[in-house]
LUMGU-122127 format. One record per residue (C-alpha): residue number from 0; residue in one letter; z, x, y. Coordinates in Angstrom, 2 decimals, always signed. Example, Ala and Ser with C-alpha at 12.3 -4.5 7.8 and 13.67 -1.06 7.14 Angstrom:
% residues 2
<fiti><seq>0</seq><type>a</type><c3>+7.80</c3><c1>+12.30</c1><c2>-4.50</c2></fiti>
<fiti><seq>1</seq><type>s</type><c3>+7.14</c3><c1>+13.67</c1><c2>-1.06</c2></fiti>
//
This chain:
% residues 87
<fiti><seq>0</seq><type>x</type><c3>+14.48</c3><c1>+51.54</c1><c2>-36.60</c2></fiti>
<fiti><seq>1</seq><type>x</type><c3>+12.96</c3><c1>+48.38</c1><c2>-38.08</c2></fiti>
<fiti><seq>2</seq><type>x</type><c3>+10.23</c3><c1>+47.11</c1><c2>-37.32</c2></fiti>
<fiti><seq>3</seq><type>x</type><c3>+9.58</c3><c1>+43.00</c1><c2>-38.22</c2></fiti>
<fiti><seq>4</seq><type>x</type><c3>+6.17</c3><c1>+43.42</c1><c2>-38.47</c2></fiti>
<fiti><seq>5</seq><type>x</type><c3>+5.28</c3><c1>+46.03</c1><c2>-40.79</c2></fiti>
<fiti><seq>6</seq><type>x</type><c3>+8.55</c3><c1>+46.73</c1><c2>-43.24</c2></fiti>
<fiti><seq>7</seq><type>x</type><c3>+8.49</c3><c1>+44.95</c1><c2>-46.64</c2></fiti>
<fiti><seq>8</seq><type>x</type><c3>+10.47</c3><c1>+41.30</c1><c2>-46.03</c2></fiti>
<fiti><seq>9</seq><type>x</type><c3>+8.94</c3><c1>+41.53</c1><c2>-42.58</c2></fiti>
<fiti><seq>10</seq><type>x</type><c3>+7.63</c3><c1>+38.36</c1><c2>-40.63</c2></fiti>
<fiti><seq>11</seq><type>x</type><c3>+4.43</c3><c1>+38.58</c1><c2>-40.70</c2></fiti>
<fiti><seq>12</seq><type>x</type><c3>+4.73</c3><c1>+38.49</c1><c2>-44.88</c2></fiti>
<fiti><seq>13</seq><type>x</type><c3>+6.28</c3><c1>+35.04</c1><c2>-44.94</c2></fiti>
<fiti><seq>14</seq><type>x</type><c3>+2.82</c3><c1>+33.67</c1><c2>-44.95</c2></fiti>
<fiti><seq>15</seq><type>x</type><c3>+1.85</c3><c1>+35.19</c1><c2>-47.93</c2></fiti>
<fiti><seq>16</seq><type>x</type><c3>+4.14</c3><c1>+32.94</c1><c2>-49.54</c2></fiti>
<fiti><seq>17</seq><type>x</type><c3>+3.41</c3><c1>+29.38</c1><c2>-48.13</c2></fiti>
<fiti><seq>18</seq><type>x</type><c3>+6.16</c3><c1>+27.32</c1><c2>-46.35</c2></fiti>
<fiti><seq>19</seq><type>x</type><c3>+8.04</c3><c1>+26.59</c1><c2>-48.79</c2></fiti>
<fiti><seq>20</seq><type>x</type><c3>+7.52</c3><c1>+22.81</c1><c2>-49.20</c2></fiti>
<fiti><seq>21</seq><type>x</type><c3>+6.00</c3><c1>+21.17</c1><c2>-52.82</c2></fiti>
<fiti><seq>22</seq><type>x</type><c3>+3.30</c3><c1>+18.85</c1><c2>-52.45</c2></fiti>
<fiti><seq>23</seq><type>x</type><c3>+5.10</c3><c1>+15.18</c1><c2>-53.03</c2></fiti>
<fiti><seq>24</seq><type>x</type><c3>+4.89</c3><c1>+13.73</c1><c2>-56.75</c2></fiti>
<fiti><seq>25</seq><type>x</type><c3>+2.78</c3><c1>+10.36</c1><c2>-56.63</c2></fiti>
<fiti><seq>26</seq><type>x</type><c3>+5.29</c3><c1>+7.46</c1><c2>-56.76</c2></fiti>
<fiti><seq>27</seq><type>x</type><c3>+4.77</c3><c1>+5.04</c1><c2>-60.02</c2></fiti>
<fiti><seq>28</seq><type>x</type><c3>+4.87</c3><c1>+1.51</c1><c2>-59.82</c2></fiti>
<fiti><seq>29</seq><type>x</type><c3>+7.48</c3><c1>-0.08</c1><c2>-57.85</c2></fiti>
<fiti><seq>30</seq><type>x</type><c3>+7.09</c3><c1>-2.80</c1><c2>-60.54</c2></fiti>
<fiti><seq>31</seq><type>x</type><c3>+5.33</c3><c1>-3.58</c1><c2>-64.13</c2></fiti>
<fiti><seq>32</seq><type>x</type><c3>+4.16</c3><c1>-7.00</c1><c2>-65.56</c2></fiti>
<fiti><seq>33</seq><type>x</type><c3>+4.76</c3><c1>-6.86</c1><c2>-69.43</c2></fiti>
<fiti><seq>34</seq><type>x</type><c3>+3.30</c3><c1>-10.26</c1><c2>-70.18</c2></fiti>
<fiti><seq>35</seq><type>x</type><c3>+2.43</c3><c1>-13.46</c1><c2>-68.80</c2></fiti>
<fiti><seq>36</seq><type>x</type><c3>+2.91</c3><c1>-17.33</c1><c2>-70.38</c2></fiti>
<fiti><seq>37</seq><type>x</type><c3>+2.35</c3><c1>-20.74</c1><c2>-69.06</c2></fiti>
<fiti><seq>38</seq><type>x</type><c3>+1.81</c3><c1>-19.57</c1><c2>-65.32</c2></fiti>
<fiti><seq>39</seq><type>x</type><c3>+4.76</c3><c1>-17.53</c1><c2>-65.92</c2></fiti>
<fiti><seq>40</seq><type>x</type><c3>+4.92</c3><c1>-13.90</c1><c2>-65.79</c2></fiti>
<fiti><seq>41</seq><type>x</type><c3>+7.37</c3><c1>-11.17</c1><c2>-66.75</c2></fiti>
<fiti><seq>42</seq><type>x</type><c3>+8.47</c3><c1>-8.41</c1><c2>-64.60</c2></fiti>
<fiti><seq>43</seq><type>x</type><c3>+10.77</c3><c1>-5.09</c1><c2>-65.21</c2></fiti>
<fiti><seq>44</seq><type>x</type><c3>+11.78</c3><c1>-2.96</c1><c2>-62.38</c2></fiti>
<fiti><seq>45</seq><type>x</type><c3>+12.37</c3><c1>+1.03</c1><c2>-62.09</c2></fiti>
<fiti><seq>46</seq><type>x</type><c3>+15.64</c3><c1>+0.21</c1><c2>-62.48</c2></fiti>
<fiti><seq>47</seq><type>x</type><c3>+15.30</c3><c1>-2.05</c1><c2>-65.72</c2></fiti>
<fiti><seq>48</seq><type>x</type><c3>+15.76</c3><c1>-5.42</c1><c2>-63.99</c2></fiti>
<fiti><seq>49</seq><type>x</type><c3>+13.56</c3><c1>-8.20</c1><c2>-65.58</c2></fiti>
<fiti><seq>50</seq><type>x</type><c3>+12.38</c3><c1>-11.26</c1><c2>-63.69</c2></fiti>
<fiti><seq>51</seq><type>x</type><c3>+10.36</c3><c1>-14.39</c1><c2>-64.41</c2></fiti>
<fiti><seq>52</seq><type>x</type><c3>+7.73</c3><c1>-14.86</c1><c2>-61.85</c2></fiti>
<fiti><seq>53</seq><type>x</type><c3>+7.03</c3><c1>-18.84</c1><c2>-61.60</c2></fiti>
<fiti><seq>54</seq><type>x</type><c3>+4.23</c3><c1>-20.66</c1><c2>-60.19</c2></fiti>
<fiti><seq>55</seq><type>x</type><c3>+4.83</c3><c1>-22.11</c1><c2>-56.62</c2></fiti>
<fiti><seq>56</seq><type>x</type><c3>+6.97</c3><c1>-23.51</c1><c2>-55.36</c2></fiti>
<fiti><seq>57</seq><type>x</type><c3>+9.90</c3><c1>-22.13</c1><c2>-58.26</c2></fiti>
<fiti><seq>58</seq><type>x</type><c3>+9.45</c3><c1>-18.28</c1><c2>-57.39</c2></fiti>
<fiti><seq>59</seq><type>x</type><c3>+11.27</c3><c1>-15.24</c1><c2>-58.39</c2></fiti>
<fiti><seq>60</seq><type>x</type><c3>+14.44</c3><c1>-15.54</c1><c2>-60.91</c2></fiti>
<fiti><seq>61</seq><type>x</type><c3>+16.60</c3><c1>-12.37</c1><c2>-61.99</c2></fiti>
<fiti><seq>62</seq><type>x</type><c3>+16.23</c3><c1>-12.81</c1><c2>-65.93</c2></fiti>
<fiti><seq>63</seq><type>x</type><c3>+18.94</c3><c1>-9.92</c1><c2>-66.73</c2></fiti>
<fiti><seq>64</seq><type>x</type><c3>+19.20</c3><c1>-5.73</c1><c2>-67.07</c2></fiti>
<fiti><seq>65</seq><type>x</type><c3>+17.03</c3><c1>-5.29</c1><c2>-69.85</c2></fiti>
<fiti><seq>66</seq><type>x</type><c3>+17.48</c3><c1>-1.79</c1><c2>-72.33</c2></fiti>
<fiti><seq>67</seq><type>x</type><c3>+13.46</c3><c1>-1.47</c1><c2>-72.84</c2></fiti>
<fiti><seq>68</seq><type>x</type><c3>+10.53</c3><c1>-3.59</c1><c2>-72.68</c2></fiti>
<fiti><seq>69</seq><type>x</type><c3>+10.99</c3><c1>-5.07</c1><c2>-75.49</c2></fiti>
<fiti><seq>70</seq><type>x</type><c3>+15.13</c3><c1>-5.95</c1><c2>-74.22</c2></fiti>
<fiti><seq>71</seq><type>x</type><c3>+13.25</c3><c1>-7.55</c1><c2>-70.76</c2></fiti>
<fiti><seq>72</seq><type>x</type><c3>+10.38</c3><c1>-9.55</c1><c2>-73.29</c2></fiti>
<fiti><seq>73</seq><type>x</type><c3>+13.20</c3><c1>-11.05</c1><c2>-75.26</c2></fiti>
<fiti><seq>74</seq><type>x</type><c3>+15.31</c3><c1>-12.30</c1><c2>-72.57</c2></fiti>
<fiti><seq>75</seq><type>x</type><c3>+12.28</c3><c1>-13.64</c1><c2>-70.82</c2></fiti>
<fiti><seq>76</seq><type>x</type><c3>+11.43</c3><c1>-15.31</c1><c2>-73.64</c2></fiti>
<fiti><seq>77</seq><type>x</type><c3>+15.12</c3><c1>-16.70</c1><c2>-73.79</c2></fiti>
<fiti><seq>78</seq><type>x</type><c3>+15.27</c3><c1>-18.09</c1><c2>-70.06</c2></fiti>
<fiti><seq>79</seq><type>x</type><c3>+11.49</c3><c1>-19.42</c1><c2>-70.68</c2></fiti>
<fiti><seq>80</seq><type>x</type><c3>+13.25</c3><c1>-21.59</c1><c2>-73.28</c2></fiti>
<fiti><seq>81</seq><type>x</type><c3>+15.89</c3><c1>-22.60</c1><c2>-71.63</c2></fiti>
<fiti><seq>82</seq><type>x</type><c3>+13.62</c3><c1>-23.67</c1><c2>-68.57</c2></fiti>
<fiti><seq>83</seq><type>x</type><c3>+12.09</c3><c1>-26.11</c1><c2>-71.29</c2></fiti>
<fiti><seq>84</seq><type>x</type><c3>+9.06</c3><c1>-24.15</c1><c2>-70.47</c2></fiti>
<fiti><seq>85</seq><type>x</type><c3>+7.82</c3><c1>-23.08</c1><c2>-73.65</c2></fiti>
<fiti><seq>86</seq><type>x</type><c3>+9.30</c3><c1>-24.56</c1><c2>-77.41</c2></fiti>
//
């Protein structure tokens, strides 16, 4: 007969081997500021969306999906223009 508390694979072995759970990975930022201009600053997501942060009381605008930083710097730099905000 088996017994749960002494054979190999018993019970009382499963806490030799933790519970089974992995410690959490630390979450990055939500959000990243790649540069900043005029009171303006630039913004790329996780997800690789790009936003111009302007002073009050203009706000948040979506500036496009960006490729890489540099993708998200460029068409900043684009909308900043066309905002007549820098030449």
């Amino acid at each position: 007969m088996r017994s749960w508390n002494t054979d190999a694979g018993g019970a009382n072995e499963i806490g030799e081997f933790g519970n089974g759970t992995a410690s959490p990975r630390p979450a990055g930022p939500v959000e990243r500021t790649l540069a900043e201009s005029h009171g303006h600053r630039c913004v790329i997501g996780r997800d690789m969306d790009a936003y111009d942060i302007a002073p009050a009381p203009h706000g948040r605008w979506y500036v496009g999906k960006a490729q890489s930083d540099a993708d998200a710097l460029s068409k900043w730099r684009g909308w900043l223009r066309s905002q007549g905000v820098v030449a």
